[in-house]
C-alpha positions in Angstrom: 28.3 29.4 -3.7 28.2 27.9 -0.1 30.1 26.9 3.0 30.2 22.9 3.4 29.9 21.9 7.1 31.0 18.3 7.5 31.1 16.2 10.9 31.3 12.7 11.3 29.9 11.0 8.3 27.2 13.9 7.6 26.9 16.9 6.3 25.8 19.2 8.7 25.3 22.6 7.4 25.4 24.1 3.9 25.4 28.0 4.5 25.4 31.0 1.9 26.9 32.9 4.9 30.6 32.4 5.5 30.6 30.0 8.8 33.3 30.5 11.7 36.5 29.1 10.3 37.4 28.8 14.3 35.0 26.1 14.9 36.8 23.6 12.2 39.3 21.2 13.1 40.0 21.4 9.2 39.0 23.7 6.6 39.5 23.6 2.6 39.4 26.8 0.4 37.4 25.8 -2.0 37.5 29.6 -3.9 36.9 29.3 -7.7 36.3 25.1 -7.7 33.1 22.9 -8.2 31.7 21.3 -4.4 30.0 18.2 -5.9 28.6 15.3 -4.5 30.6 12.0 -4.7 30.2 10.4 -8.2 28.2 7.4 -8.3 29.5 4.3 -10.5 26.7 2.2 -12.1 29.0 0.0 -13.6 31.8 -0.7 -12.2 33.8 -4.1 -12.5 35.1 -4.4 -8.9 36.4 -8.4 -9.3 39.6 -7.1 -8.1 38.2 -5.4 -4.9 39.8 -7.8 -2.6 43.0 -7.6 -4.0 43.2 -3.9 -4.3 40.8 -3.1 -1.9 42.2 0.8 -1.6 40.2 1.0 -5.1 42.4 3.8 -5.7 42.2 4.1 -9.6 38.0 4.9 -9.1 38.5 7.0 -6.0 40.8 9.3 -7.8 38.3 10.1 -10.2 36.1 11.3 -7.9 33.7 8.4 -7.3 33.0 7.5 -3.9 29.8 4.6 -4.2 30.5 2.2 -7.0 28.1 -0.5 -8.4 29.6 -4.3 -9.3 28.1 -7.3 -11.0 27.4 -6.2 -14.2 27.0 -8.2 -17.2 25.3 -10.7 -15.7 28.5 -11.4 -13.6 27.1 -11.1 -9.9 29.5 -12.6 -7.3 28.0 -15.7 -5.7 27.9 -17.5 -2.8 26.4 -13.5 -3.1 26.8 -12.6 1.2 29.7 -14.6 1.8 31.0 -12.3 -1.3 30.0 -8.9 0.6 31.0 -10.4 3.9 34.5 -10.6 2.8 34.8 -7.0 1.3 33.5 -5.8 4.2 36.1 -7.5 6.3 38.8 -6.3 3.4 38.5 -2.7 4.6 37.7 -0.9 1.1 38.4 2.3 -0.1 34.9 3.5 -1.5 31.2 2.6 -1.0 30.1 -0.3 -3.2 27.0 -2.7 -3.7 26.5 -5.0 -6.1 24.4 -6.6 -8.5 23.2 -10.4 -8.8 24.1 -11.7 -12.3 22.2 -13.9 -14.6 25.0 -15.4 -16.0 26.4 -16.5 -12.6 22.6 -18.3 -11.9 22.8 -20.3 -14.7 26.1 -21.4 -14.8 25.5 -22.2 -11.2 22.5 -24.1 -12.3 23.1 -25.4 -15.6 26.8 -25.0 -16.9 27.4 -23.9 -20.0 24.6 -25.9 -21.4 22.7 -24.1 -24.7 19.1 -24.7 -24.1 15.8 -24.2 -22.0 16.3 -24.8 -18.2 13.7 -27.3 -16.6 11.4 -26.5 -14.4 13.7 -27.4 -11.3 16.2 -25.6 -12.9 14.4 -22.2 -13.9 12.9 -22.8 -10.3 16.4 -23.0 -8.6 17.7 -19.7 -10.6 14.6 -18.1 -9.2 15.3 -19.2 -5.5 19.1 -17.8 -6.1 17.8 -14.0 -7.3 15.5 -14.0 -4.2 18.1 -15.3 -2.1 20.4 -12.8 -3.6 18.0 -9.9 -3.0 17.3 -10.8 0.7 21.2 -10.5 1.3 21.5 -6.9 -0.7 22.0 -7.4 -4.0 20.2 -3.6 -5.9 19.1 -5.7 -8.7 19.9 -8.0 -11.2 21.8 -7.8 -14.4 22.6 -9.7 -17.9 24.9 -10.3 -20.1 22.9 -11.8 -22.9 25.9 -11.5 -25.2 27.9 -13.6 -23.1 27.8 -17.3 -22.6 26.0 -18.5 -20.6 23.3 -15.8 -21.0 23.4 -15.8 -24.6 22.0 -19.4 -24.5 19.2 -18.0 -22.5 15.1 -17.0 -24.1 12.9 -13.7 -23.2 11.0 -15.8 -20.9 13.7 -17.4 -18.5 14.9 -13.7 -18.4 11.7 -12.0 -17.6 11.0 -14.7 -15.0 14.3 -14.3 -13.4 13.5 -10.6 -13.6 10.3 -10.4 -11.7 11.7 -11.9 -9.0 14.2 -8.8 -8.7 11.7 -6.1 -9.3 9.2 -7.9 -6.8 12.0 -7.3 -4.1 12.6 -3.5 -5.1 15.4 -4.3 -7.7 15.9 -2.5 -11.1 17.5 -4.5 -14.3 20.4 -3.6 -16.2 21.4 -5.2 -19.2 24.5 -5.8 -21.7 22.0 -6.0 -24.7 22.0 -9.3 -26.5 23.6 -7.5 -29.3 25.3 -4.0 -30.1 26.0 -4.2 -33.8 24.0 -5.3 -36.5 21.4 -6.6 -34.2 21.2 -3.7 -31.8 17.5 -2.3 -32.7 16.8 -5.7 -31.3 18.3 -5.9 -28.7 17.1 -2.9 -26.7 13.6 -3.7 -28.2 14.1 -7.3 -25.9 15.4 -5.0 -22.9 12.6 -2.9 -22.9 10.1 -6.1 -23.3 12.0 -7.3 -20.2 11.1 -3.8 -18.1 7.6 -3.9 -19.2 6.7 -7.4 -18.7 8.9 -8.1 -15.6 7.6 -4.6 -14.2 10.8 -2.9 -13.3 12.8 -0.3 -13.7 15.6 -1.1 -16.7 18.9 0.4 -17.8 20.2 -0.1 -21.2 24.4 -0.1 -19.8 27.4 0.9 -21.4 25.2 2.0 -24.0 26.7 2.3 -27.7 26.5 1.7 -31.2 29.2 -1.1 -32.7 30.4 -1.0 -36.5 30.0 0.7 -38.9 27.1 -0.5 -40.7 25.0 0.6 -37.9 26.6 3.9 -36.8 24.3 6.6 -36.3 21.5 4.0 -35.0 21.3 5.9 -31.3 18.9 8.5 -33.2 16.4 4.8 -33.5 17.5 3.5 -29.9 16.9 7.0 -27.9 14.0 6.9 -29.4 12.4 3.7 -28.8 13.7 4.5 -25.1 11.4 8.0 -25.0 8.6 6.1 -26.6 9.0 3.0 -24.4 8.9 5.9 -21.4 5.9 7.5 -22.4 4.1 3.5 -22.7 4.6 3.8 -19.1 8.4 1.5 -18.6 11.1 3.6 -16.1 14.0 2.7 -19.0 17.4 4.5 -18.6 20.6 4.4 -20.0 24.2 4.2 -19.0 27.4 5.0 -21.2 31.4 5.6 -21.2 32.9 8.3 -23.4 34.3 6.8 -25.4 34.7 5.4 -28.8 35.9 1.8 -27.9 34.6 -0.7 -26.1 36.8 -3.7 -24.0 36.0 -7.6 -23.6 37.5 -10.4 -24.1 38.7 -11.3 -27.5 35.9 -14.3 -27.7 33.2 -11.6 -28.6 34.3 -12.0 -31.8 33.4 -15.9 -31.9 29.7 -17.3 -32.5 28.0 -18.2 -29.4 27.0 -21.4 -30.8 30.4 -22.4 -31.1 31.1 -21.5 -27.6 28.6 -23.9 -26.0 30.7 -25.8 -23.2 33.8 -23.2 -22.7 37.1 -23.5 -24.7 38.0 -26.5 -24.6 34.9 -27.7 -26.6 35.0 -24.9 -29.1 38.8 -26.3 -29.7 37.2 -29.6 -30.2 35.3 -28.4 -33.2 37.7 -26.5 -34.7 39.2 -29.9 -35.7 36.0 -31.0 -37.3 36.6 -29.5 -41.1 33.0 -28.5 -41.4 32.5 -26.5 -38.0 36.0 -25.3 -38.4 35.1 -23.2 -41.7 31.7 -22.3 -39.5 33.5 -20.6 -36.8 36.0 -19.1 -38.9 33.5 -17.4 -41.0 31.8 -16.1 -38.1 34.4 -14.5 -36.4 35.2 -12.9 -39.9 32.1 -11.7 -40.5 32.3 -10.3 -36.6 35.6 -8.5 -37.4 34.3 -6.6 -40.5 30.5 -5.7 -39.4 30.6 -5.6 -35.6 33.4 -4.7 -33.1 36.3 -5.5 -35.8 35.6 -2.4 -37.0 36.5 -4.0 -40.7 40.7 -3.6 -40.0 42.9 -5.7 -37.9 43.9 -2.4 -36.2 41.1 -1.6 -34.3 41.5 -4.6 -32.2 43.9 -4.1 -29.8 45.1 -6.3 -27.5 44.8 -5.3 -24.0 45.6 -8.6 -21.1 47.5 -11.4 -22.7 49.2 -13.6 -19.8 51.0 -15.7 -22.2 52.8 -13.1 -24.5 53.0 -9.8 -22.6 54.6 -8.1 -25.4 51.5 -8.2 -27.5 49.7 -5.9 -24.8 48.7 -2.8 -26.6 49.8 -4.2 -29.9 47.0 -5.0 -32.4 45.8 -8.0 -34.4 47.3 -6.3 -37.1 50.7 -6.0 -35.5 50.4 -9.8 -34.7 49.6 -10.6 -38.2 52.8 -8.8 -39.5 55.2 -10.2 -36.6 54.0 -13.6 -37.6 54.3 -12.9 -41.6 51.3 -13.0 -42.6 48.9 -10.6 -44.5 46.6 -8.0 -41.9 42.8 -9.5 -43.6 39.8 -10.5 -41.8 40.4 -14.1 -42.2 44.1 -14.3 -40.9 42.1 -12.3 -37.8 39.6 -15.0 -37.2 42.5 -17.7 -37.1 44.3 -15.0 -34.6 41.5 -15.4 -32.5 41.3 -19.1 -32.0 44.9 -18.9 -31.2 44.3 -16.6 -28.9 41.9 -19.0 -27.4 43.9 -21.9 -27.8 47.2 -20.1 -25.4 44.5 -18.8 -22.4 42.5 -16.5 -23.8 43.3 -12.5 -24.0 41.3 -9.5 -23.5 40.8 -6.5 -26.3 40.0 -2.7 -27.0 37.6 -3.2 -30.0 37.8 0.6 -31.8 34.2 0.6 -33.5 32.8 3.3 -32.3 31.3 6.8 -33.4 31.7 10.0 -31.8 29.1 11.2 -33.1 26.6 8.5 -31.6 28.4 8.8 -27.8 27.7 12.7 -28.0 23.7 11.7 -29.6 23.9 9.2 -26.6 25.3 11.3 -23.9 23.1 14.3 -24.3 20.0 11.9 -23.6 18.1 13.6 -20.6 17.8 10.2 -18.7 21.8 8.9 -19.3 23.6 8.2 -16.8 27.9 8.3 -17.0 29.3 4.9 -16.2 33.1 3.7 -16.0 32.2 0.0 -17.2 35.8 0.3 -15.2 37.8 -2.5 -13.8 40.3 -1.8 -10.5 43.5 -1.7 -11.5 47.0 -0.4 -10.7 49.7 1.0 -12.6 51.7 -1.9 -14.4 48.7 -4.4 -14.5 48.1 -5.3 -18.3 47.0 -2.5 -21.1 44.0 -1.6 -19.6 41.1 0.4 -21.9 41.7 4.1 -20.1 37.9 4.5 -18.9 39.6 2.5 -16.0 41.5 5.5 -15.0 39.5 8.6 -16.5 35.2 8.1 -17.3 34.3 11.4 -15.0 37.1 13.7 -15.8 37.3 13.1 -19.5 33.1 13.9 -19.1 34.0 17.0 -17.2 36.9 18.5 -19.3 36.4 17.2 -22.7 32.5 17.1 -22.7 31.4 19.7 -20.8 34.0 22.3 -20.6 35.7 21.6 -23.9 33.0 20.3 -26.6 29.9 21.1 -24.5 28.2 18.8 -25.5 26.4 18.5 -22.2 27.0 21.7 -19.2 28.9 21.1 -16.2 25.5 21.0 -13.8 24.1 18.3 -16.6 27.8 16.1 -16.0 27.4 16.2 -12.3 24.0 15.3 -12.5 24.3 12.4 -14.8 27.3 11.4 -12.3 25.8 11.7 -9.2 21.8 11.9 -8.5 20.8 10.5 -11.9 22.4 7.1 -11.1 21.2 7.4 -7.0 18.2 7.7 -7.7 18.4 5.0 -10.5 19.6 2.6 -7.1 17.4 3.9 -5.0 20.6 5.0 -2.5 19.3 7.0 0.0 21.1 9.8 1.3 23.5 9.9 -1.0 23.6 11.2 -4.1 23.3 15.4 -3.4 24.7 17.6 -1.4 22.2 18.3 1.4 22.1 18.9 5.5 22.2 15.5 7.2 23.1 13.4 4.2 26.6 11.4 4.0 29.7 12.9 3.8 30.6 11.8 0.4 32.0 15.0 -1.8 34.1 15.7 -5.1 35.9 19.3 -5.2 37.5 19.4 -8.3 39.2 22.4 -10.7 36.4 23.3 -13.4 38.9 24.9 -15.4 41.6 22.0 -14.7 39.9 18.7 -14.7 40.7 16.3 -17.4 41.8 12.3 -18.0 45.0 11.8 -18.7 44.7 8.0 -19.7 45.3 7.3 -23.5 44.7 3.8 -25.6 48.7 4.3 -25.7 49.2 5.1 -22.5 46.3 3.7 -19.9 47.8 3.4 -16.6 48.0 7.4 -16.0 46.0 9.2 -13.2 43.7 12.1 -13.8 44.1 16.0 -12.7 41.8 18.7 -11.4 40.2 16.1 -8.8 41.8 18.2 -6.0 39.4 16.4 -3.2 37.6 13.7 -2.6 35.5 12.7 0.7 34.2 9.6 1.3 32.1 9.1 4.6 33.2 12.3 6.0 36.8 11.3 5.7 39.3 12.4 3.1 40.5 10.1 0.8 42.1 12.3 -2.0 44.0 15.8 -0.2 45.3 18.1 -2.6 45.7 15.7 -5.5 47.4 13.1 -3.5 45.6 9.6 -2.6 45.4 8.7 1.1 44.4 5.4 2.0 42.5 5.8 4.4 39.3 2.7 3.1 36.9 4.8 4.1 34.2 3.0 2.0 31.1 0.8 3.0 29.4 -2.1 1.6 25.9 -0.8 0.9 22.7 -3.2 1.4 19.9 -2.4 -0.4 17.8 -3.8 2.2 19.6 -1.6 4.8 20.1 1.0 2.6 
């Protein structure tokens, strides 16, 4: 219980003794509500950021310094990239991430096999480069194409290069499901061999065959800490997870982009391959075994199916809602543009296990967005209210000083951000006041595009940018540097 002195960017005095309202061009009664510091975003998807640069669906959850790249999907040419946000005028602090996935696609396509030399050489040169113009660190998304083409070694090479600069490494595991154990064992071999720090992101258990697996992979994290690797974890609470809808197809048949998976689909032989793997993928991983966990979310060439299910598709077209009518769903979807999904496989039981981890951090795994755009997963809207009303007020499954600190020092201190991160004398202005008993997400799987409540306040480099519940644009927000940092 404190007075909050903020001038300029900093803030200047925190006092347990009321301070002279007089000397304050503005003051906020703050009686009965939570002064916290601004929330920090470790995963945030922020493609959109030039085109809604106001980043108003993040700010209004109370997070003032967001991080981008993820999934190996680093912007690149990587200071031209920052140059331009900066220039934008943007509503929060951001910094991003170089991505794996970018490298190699740069260097070698969407080509399935070991890079050169040259190549593997090149990639390096590009993470250094990247790293020398600000990037925090580097990510992968081993589960993605082109990084799911890519061995331990490449990774770990590419890896050292970030760590040598000061970088940390976060990673969309190779796989969630069946092959999970596995894939945060291969994450942890990356932090202890590369020598960095690691964060196992959007961290969850898929299908069913392998809920309740976060009691093996929190685990393997402690004992992995103890061995002497700095491994952390990020997460969204929630119980389903959003990508686009070629998750569900074998990498293999993915090897040069759509228009060559489309070309074996009319060979017979690799045509029954494929199928059977995206079957298999819809009952054991994020299929979730029915046709109505997968719900479509973006799909630019029939709008009406947004929010419907594969299910729903199956019966508007006449056909019966199995597995295998899914898999040929999905080509299709392929074959008109692609489409993006909310894959409900997901335990509750494992995202409590998961969040209640000392060393987990919350993470949006958000994308910008703005009413009307698509039917967006809700974690795009409400990540740090639903953790503040629903988990730690409601279920308390973690307390309220635990939430802010998994929002907001955890994950700066995880970046290495200086002066941001706590509330202290002389540090940035960046501060969340928000209604303890109030605070929730009102964003549903029905209803996505809705705003959350109790985030009364939000102050972003000594400016507000959310007064009394109501967004001001006022693109307060910095592009952050880790080399200036």
């Amino acid at each position: 219980q404190a007075d909050v002195a903020i001038q300029g960017d900093q803030i200047v005095e925190i006092s347990e003794i009321s301070l002279d309202p007089r000397g304050a061009d503005r003051v906020i009664n703050a009686t009965g509500m939570i002064i916290a510091p601004g929330f920090v975003d470790l995963h945030a998807h922020l493609d959109p950021l030039l085109r809604l640069p106001s980043s108003e669906s993040h700010v209004r959850q109370g997070v003032t310094t967001a991080l981008g790249g993820p999934d190996g999907g680093g912007p690149w040419p990587f200071a031209e990239y920052l140059n331009a946000a900066e220039e934008a005028s943007i509503g929060m602090n951001v910094g991003f991430l170089v991505g794996h996935n970018t490298v190699r696609r740069t260097v070698m396509g969407l080509e399935n096999r070991v890079p050169t030399a040259v190549e593997l050489n090149r990639m390096k040169n590009m993470v250094a480069q990247a790293m020398r113009e600000g990037a925090w660190g580097i990510s992968t998304g081993l589960k993605y194409l082109p990084g799911a083409f890519s061995e331990l070694e490449e990774v770990i090479a590419l890896s050292e290069i970030a760590g040598q600069a000061g970088g940390f490494y976060t990673s969309h595991l190779r796989e969630e499901g069946l092959g999970l154990l596995d894939g945060v064992s291969e994450a942890l071999e990356i932090g202890k061999q590369a020598n960095l720090p690691i964060v196992l992101t959007h961290h969850k258990v898929v299908g069913q065959p392998m809920w309740g697996a976060s009691i093996q992979t929190l685990a393997m994290v402690d004992s992995a800490r103890k061995a002497g690797t700095d491994a952390m974890i990020d997460q969204y609470p929630y119980t389903a997870s959003y990508t686009g809808i070629g998750i569900l197809i074998p990498a293999w048949a993915m090897e040069g982009g759509d228009a060559a998976l489309l070309t074996r689909m009319s060979d017979p032989v690799l045509s029954d391959s494929i199928l059977n793997g995206i079957t298999f993928n819809i009952v054991n991983d994020r299929g979730g075994n029915d046709l109505r966990r997968v719900q479509l979310a973006l799909v630019s060439w029939d709008r009406t199916l947004e929010g419907q299910t594969l299910h729903d598709w199956a019966l508007r077209e006449g056909l019966p809602s199995t597995p295998e009518i899914g898999a040929r769903l999905v080509i299709e979807a392929v074959r008109r543009g692609g489409a993006s999904a909310i894959f409900h496989a997901m335990s509750e039981q494992d995202v409590e296990r998961i969040m209640a981890h000392p060393f987990t951090m919350i993470a949006s795994d958000g994308r910008l967005t703005k009413p009307g755009e698509g039917h967006p997963h809700p974690r795009w809207y409400g990540t740090f209210p639903r953790v503040l009303g629903l988990y730690a007020r409601e279920k308390g499954t973690i307390s309220l000083v635990e939430a802010v600190r998994k929002m907001t020092s955890l994950p700066a201190g995880r970046l290495g951000l200086r002066m941001r991160g706590e509330i202290r004398e002389g540090w940035f202005a960046d501060v969340v006041i928000f209604d303890p008993l109030v605070v929730a997400d009102q964003a549903t799987f029905e209803k996505p595009h809705q705003y959350p409540i109790g985030i009364n306040w939000v102050v972003i480099n000594g400016k507000l940018a959310v007064e009394e519940g109501v967004f001001r644009d006022v693109r307060a927000g910095r592009v952050l540097r880790r080399h200036l940092n």
